[in-house]
C-alpha positions as semicolon CSV with decimal commas, in nm:
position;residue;x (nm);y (nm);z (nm)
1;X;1,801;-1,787;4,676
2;X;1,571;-1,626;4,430
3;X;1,707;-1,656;4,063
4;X;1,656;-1,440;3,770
5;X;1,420;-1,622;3,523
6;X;1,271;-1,521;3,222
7;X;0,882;-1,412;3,209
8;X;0,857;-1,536;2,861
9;X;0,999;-1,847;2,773
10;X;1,304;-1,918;2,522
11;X;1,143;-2,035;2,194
12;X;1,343;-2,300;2,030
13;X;1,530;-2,329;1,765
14;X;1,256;-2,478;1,506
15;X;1,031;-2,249;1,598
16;X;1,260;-1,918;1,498
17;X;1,388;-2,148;1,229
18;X;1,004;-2,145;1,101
19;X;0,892;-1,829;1,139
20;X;1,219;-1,722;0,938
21;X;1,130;-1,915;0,632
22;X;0,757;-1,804;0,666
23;X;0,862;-1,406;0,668
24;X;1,088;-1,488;0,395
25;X;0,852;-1,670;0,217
26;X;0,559;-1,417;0,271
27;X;0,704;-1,098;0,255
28;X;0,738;-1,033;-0,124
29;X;0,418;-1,104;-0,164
30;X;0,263;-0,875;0,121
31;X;0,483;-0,594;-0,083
32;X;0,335;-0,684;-0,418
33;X;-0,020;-0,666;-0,249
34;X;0,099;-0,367;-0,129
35;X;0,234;-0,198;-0,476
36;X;-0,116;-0,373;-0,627
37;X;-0,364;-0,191;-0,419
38;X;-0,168;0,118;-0,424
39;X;-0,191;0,139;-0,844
40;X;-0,583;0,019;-0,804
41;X;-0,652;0,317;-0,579
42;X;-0,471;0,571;-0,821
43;X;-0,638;0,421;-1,146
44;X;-0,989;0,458;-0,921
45;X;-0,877;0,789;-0,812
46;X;-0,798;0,886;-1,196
47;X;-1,150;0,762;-1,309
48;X;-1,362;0,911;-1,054
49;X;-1,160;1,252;-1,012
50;X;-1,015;1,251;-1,358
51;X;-1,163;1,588;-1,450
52;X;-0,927;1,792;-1,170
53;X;-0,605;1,720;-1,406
54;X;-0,828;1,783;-1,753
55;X;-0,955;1,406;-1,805
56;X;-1,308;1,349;-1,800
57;X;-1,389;1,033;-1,857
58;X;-1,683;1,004;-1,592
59;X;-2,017;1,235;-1,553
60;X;-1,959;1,467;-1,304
61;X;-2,294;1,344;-1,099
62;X;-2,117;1,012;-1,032
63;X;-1,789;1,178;-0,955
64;X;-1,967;1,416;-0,676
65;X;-2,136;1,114;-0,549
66;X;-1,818;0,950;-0,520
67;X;-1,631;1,263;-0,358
68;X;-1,677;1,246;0,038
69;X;-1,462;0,863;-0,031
70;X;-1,198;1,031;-0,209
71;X;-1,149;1,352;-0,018
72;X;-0,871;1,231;0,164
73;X;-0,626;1,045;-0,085
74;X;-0,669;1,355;-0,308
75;X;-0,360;1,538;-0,190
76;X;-0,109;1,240;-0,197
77;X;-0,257;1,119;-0,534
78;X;-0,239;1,460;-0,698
79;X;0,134;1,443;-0,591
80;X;0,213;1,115;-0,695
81;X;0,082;1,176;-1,033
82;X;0,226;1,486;-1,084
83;X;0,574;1,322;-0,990
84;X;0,887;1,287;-1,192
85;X;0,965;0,926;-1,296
86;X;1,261;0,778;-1,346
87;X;1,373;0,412;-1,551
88;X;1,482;0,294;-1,188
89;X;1,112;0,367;-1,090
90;X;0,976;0,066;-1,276
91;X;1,243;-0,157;-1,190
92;X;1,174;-0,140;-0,834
């Protein structure tokens, strides 16, 4: 006598229908914010730490100060400078 329903119930169609057309709508733009704030961190990166590839273009005092923030996007930022880039890289 007991029958197998659903905990959560069955959205309808509208409602998948709307949430389709917002992720469509939204996600190019959460990827350009994305790509943005990624190329803002390496140009901050390149000011403030400029002098480990042989670009000084702040005083070192600042730079120290600025360190202990830095410390860990050092690594990734080092490599993604020193990384080969292709045409197709500014396409996409």
């Amino acid at each position: 006598m007991s029958q197998d329903t659903p905990s959560t119930p069955k959205k309808s169609f509208f409602q998948n229908l709307k949430e389709i057309m917002y992720g469509m709508a939204s996600h190019d733009m959460s990827r350009y914010a994305l790509r943005t704030r990624a190329s803002m961190e390496h140009l901050f990166i390149l000011i403030t730490m400029g002098d480990m590839i042989g670009i000084p273009i702040l005083p070192p005092y600042y730079s120290l100060r600025l360190l202990p923030y830095v410390v860990p996007q050092i690594s990734t930022w080092k490599r993604r400078l020193l990384r080969e880039k292709d045409v197709s890289d500014a396409m996409f």
